[in-house]
N, C-alpha and C positions, 0 to 999 in steps of 0.2 A: 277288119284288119286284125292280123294275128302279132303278139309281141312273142319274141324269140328269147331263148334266154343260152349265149354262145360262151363257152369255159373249155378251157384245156384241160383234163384227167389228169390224175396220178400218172397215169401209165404213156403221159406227152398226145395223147388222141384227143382232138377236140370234139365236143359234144353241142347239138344242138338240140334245146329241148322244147315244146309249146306247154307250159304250164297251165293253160287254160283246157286244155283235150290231154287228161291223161292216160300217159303211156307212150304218148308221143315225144320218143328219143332218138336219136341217130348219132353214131359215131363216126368221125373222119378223119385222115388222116393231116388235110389244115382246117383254117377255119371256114374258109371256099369252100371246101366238099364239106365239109359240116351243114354250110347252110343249104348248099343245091342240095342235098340229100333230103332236110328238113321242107325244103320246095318242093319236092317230087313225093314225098308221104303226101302232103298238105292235099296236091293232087287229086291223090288217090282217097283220100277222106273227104274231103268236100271237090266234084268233080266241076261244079258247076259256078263258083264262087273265088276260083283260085288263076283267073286269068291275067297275065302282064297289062 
């Protein structure tokens, strides 16, 4: 299990970021698409390990 770590920006975009794998940021426009975004990297990084 991965911990997330979800903040609004300066700029009112929320960010969701894996401080454990970095690099791994995503921006959205709430905090829902922040995190689907940060689900759909996760995916695509570990294909095999990231299923509901």
């Amino acid at each position: 299990m991965r911990e997330f770590a979800v903040y609004q920006d300066d700029d009112g975009s929320w960010v969701a970021e894996c401080r454990e794998l970095p690099g791994l940021k995503v921006k959205g426009k709430s905090e829902d698409e922040a995190l689907q975004k940060i689900k759909q990297a996760l995916l695509i990084y570990y294909p095999c390990r990231c299923e509901d």
